[in-house]
Backbone bond lengths (Angstrom), bond angles and torsions (degrees), N, CA, C in turn:
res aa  C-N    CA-C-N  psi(-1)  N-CA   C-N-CA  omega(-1)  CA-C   N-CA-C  phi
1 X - - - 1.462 - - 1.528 108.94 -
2 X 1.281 118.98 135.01 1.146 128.93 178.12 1.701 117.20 -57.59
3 X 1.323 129.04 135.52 1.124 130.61 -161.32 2.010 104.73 -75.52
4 X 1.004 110.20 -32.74 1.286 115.54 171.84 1.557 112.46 -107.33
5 X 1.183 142.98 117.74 1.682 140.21 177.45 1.433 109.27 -38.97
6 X 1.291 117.58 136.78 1.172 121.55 -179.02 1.959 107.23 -61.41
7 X 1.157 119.71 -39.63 1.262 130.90 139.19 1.455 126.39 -0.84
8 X 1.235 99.22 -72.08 1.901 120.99 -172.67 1.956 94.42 -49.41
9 X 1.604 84.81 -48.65 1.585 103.77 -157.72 1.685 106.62 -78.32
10 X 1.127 106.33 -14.06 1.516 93.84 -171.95 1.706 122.95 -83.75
11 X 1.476 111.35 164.70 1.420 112.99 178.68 1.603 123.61 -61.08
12 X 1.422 126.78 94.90 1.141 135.97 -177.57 2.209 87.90 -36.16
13 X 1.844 113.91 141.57 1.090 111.33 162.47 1.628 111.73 -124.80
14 X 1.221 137.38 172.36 1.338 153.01 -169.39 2.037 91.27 -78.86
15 X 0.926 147.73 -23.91 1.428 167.44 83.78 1.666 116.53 27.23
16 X 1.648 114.26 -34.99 1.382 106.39 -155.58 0.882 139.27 39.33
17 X 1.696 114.20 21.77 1.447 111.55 149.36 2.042 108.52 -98.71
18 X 1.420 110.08 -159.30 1.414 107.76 168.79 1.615 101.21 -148.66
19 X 1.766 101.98 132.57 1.017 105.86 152.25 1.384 140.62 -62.80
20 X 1.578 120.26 143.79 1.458 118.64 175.66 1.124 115.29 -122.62
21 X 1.049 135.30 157.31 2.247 137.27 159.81 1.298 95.76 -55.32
22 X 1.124 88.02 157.61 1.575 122.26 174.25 1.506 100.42 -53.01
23 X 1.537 92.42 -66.61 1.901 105.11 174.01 1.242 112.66 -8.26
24 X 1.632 83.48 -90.88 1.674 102.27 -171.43 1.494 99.96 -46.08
25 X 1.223 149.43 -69.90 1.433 142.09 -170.76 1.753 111.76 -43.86
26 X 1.135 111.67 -35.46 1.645 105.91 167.80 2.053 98.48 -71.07
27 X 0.941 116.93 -68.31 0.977 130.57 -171.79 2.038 112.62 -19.36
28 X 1.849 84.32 -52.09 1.744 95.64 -164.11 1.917 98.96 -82.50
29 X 0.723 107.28 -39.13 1.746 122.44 179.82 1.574 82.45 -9.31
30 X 1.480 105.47 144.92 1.593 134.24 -176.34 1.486 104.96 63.77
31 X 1.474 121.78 -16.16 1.526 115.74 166.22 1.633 122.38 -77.74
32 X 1.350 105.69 -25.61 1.226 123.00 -141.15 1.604 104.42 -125.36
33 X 1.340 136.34 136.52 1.429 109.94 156.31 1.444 126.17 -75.54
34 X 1.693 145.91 109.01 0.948 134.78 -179.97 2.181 101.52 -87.57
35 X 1.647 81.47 131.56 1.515 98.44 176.51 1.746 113.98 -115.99
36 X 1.024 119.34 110.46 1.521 130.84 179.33 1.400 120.84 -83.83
37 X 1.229 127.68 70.80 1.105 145.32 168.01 1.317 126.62 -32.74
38 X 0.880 141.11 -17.22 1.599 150.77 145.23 1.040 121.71 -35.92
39 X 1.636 131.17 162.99 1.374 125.04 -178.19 1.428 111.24 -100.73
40 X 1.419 124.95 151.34 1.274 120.51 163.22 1.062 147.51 33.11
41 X 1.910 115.97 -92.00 1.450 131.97 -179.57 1.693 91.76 -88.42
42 X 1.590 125.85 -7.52 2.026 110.50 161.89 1.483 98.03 -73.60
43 X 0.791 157.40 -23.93 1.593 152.49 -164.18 1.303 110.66 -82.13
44 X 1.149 107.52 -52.67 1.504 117.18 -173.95 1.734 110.93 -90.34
45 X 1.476 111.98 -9.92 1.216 101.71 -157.24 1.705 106.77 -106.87
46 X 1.325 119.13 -155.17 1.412 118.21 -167.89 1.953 112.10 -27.34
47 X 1.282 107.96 -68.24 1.114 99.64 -175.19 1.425 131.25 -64.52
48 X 1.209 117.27 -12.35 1.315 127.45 -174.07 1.309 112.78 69.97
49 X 1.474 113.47 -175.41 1.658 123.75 174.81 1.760 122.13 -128.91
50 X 1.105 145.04 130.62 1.436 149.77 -162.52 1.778 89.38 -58.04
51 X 1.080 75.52 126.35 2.020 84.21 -177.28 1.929 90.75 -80.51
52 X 1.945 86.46 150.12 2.031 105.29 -153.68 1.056 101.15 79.49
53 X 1.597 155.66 10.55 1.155 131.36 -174.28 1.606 93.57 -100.08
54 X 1.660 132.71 167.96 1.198 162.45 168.98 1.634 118.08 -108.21
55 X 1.237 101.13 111.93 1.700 99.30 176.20 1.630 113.27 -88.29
56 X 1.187 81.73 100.51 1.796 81.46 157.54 1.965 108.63 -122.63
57 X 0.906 80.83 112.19 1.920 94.95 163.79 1.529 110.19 -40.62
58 X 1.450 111.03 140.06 1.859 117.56 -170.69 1.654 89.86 -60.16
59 X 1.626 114.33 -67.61 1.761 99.13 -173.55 1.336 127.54 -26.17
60 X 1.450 120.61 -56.90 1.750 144.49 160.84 1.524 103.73 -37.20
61 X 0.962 135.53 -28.21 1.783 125.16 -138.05 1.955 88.27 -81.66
62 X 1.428 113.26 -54.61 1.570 115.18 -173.71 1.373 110.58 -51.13
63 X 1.232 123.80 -31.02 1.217 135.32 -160.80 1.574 96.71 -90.31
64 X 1.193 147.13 -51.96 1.685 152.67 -103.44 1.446 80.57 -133.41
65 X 1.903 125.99 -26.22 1.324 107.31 -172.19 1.403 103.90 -122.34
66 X 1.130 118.76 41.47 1.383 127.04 132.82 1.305 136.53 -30.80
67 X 1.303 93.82 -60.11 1.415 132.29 -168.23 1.804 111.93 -100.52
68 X 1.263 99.02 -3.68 1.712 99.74 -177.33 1.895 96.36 -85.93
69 X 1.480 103.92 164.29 1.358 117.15 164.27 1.937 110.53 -73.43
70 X 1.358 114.02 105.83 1.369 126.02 -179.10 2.054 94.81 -53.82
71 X 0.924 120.49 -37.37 1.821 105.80 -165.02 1.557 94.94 -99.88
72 X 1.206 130.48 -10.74 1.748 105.97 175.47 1.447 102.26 -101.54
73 X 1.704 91.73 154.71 1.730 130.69 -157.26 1.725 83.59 -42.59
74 X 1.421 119.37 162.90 1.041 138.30 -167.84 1.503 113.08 -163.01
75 X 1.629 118.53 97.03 1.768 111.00 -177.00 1.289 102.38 -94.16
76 X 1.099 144.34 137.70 1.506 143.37 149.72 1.753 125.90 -84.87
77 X 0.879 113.84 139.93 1.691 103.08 -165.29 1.823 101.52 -141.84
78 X 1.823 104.04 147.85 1.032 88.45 -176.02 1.603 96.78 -140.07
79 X 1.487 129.41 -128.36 1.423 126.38 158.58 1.514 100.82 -90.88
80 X 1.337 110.79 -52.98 1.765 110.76 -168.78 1.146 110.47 -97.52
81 X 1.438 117.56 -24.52 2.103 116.72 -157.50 1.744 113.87 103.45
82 X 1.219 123.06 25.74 1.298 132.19 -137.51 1.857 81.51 -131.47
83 X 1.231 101.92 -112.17 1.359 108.11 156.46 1.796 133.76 -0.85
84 X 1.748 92.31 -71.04 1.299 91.72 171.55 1.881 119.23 -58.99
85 X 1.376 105.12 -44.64 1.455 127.37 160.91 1.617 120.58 -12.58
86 X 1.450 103.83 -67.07 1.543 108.08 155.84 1.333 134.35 -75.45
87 X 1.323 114.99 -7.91 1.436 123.09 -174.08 1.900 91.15 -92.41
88 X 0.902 100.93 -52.74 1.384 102.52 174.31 1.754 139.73 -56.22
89 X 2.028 92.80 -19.20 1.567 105.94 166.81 2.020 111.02 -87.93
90 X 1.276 85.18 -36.99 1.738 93.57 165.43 1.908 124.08 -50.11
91 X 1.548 87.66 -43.19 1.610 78.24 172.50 1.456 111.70 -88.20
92 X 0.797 113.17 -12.47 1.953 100.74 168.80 1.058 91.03 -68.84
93 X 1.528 128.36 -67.27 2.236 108.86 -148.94 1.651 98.46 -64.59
94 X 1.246 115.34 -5.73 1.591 104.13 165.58 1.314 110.87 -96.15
95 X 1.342 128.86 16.59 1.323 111.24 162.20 1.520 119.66 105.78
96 X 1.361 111.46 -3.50 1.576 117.01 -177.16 1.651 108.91 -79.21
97 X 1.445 116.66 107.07 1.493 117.40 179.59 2.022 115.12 -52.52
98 X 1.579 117.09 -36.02 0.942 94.95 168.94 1.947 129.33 -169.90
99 X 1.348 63.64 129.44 1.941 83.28 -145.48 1.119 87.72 -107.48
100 X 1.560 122.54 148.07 1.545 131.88 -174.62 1.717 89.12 -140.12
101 X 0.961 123.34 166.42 1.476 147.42 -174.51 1.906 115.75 -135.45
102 X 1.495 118.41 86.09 1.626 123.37 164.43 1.479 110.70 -18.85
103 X 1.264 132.34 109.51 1.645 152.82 -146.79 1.473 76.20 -90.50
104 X 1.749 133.54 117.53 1.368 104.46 126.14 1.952 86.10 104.06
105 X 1.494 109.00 3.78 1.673 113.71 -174.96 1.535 105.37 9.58
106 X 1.377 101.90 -166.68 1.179 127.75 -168.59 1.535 125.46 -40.63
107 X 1.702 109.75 -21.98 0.785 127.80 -160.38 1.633 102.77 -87.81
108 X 1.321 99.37 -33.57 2.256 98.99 171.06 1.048 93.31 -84.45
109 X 1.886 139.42 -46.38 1.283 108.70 -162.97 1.574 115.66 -65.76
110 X 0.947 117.22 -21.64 1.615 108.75 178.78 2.008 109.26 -70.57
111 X 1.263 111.07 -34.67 1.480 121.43 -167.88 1.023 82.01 -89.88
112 X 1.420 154.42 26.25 1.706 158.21 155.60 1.895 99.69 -109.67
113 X 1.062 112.41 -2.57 1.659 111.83 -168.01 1.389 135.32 38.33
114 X 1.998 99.80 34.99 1.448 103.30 -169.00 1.547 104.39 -81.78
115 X 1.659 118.46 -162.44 1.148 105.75 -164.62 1.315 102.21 -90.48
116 X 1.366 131.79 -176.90 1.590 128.65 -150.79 2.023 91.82 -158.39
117 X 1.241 110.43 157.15 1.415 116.37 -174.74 1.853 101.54 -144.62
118 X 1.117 129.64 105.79 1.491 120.77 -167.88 2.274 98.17 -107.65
């Protein structure tokens, strides 16, 4: 686990969530819940998904975090950061203290050459 929360470190957004690197999101994995916002055949498919991550589909996400812990770390991930982006302003007006959003989705972490799970 990273000595500072990927959290602490991330880019405050107009959103109230914060962006993070890819890095740091490989980095925090088992600290953090990573949620992969993409559909289906994106998870499994060319780009793959940050291994520990959880697919829940953006439609699913309001619904699926019902039931999540509102105060632990929360990454959202998408192909670009787009996607996750709104999934990630949604869980703030519901109340999640702190939700960060993968800067640049799937699409930098792979052009970062981290590890990948298809």
């Amino acid at each position: 686990m990273p000595s500072v929360s990927p959290f602490e470190r991330g880019q405050p957004t107009r959103g109230g969530y914060r962006d993070v690197s890819p890095a740091d999101t490989i980095a925090a994995r088992g600290a953090v819940r990573l949620v992969d916002v993409r559909e289906p055949h994106e998870y499994v498919g060319e780009l793959g998904h940050v291994p520990g991550s959880e697919l829940v589909p953006l439609a699913a996400v309001a619904a699926a975090a019902t039931a999540w812990d509102r105060e632990r770390d929360v990454i959202l991930i998408c192909r670009s950061g787009a996607r996750s982006g709104r999934a990630a302003e949604a869980m703030v007006a519901a109340g999640f203290a702190r939700v960060m959003n993968m800067a640049g989705g799937m699409l930098a972490y792979n052009a970062a050459g981290l590890p990948v799970e298809r």
